[in-house]
Backbone bond lengths (Angstrom), bond angles and torsions (degrees), N, CA, C in turn:
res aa  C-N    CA-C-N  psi(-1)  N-CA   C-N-CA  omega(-1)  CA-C   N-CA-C  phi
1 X - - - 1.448 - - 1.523 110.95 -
2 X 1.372 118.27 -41.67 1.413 110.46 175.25 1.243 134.73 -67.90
3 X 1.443 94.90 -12.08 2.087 109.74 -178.37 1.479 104.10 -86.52
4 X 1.490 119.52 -17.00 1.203 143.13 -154.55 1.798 90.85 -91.15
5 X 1.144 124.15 -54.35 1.400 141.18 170.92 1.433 118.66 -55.25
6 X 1.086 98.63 -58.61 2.068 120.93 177.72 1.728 90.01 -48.28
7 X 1.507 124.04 -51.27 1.480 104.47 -148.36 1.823 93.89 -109.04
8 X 1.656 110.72 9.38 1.211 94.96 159.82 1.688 117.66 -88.98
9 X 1.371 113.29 -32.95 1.377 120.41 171.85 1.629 100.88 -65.14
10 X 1.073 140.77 -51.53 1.315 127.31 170.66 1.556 134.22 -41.82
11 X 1.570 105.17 -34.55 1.442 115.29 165.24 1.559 110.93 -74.91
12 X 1.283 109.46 -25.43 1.558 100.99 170.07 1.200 145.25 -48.48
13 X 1.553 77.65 -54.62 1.333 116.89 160.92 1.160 121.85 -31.41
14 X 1.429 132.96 -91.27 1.097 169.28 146.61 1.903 89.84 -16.52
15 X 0.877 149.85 -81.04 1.435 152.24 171.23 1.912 99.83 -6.92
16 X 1.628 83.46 -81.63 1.731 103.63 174.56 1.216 108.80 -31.55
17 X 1.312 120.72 -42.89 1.761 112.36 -152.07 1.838 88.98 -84.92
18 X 1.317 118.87 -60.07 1.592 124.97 -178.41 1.751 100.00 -34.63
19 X 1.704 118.19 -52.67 0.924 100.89 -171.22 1.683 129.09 -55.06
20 X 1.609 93.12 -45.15 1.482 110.60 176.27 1.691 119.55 -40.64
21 X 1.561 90.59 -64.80 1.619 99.33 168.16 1.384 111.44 -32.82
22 X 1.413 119.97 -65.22 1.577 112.32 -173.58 1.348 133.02 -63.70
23 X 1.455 107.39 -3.02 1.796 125.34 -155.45 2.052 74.72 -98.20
24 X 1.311 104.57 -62.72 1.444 104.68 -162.52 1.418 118.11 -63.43
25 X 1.660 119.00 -9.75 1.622 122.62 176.76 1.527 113.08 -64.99
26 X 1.586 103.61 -30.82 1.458 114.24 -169.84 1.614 125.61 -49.97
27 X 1.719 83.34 -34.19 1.867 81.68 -163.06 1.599 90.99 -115.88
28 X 1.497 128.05 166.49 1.484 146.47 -153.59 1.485 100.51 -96.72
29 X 1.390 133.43 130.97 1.016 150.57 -155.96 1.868 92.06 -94.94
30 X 0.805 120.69 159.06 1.740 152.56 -151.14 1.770 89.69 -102.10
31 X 1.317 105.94 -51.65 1.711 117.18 -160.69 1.162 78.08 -92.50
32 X 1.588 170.98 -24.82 1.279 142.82 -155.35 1.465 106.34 -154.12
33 X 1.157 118.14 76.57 1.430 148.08 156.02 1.694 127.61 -35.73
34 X 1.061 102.11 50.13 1.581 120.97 172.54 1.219 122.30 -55.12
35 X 2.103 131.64 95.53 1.405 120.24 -172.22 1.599 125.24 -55.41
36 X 0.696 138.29 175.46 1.382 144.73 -163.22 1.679 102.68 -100.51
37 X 1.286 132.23 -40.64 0.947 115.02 173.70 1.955 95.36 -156.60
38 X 1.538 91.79 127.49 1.455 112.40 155.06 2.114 91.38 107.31
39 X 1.226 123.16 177.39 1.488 121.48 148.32 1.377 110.46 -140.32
40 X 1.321 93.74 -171.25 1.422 115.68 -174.29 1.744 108.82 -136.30
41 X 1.624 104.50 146.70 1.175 124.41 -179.57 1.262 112.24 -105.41
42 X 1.435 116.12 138.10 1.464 104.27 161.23 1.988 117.03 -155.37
43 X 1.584 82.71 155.22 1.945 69.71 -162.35 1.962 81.65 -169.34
44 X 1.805 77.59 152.07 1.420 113.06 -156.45 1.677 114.81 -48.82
45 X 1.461 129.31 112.11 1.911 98.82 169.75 0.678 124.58 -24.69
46 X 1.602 97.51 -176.54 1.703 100.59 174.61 1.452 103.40 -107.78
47 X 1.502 108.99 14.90 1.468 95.12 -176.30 1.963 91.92 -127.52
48 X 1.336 99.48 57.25 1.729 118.37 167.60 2.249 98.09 25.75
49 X 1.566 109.09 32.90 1.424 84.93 171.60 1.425 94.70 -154.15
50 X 1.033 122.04 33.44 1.670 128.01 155.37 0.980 129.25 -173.62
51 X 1.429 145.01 -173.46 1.504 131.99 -132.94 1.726 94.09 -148.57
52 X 1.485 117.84 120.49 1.473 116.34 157.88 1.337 95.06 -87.87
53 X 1.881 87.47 151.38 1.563 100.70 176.85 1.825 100.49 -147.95
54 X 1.067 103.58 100.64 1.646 109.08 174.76 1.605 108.04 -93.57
55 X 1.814 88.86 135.04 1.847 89.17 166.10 0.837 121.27 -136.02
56 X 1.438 122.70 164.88 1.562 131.37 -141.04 1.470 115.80 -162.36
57 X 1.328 97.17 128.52 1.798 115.23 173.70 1.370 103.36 -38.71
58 X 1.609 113.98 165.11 1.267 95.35 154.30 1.766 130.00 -96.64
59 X 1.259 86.63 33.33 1.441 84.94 162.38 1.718 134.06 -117.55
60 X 1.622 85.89 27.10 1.921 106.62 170.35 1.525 80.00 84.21
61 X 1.328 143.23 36.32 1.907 123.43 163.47 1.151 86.15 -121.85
62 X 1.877 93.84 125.66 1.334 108.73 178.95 1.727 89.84 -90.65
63 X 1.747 74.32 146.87 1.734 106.70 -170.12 1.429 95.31 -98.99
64 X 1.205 144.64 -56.21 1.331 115.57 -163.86 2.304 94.15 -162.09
65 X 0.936 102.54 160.79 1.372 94.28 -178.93 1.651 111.18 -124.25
66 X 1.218 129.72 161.75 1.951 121.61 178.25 1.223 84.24 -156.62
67 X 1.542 92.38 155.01 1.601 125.47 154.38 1.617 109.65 -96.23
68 X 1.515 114.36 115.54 1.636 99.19 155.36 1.392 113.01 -73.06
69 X 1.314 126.20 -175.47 1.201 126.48 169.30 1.391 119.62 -106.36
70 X 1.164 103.68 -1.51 2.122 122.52 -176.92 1.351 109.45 -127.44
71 X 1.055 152.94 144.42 1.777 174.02 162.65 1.643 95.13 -52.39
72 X 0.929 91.36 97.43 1.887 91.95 178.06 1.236 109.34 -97.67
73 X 1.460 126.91 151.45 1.379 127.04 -135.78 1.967 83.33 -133.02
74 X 1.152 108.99 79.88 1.839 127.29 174.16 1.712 95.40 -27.03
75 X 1.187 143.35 -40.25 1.258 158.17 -130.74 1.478 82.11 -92.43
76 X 1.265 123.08 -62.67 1.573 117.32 -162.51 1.857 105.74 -58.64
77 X 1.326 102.59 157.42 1.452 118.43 176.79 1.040 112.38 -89.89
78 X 1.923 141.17 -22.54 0.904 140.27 137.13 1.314 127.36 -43.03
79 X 1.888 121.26 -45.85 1.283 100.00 178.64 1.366 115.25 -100.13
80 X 1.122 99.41 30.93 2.051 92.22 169.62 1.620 101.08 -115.35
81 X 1.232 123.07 -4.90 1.888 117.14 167.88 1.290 92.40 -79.06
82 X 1.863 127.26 -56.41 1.290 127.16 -179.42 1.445 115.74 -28.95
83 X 1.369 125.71 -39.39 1.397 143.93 -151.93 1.409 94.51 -95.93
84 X 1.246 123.65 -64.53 1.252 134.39 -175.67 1.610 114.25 -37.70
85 X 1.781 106.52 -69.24 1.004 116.97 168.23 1.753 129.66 -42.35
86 X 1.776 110.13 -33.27 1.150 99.00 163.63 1.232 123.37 -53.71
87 X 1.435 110.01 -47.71 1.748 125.32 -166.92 1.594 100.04 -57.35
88 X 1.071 106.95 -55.94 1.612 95.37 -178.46 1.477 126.01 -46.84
89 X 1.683 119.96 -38.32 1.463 129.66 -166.42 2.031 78.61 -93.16
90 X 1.302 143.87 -38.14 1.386 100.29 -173.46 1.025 108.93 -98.57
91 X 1.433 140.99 8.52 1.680 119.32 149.64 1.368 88.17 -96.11
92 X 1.313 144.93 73.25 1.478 126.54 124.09 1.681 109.23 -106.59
93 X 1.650 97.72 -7.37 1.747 112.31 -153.84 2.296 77.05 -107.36
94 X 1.000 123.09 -20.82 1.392 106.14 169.11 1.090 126.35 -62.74
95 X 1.730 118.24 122.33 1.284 113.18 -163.02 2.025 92.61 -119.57
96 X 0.751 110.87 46.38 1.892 127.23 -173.96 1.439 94.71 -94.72
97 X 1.135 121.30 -60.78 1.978 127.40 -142.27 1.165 90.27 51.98
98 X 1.332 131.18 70.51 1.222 123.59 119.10 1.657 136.06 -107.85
99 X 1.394 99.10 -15.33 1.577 108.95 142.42 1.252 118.51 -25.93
100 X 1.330 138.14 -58.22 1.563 150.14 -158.04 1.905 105.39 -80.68
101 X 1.327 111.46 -7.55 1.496 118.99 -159.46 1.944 81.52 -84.14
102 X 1.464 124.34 144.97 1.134 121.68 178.72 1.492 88.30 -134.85
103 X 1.041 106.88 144.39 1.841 142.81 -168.25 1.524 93.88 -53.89
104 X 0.899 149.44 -55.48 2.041 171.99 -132.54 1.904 85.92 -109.16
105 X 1.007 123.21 -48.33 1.650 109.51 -170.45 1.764 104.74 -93.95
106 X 1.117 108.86 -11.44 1.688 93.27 173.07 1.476 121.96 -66.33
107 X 1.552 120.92 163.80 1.581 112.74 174.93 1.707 98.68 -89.83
């Protein structure tokens, strides 16, 4: 009877935690700053001392492209709001509508 107990509180257990996990996927983490609409790429020159960064609708149309002048390190939480925030001000400055094209309605 007591092993019988042990592995019902253990399934509980284990229940609770799955649930938790799924309660906490819902909402956007603090450390990982996901824009709201469209992303951005970014990756090293070719001359190892600054950073392309292309951005893009979310429908793969690149919206606008930059050179930084420094190797920005994606890892920081500062420079991915930095990043973010661009994306937001250059698809607000896209005057295409192709921003609005969603991946699921193309042929």
């Amino acid at each position: 009877m007591n092993s019988i107990t042990q592995y019902m509180l253990a399934g509980l257990l284990v229940a609770a935690g799955v649930q938790y996990q799924a309660e906490s996927k819902g909402t956007r983490s603090a450390r990982q700053p996901f824009p709201e609409k469209g992303f951005w790429v970014a990756e090293t020159g070719p001359d190892k001392k600054s950073t392309v960064v292309r951005y893009y609708a979310n429908s793969t149309h690149l919206v606008s492209e930059t050179t930084e002048p420094e190797v920005l390190d994606v890892r920081k939480l500062s420079v991915r709001k930095r990043l973010n925030e661009k994306l937001r001000k250059e698809l607000e400055k896209d005057t295409t509508g192709q921003s609005a094209i969603k991946l699921y309605e193309m042929n």
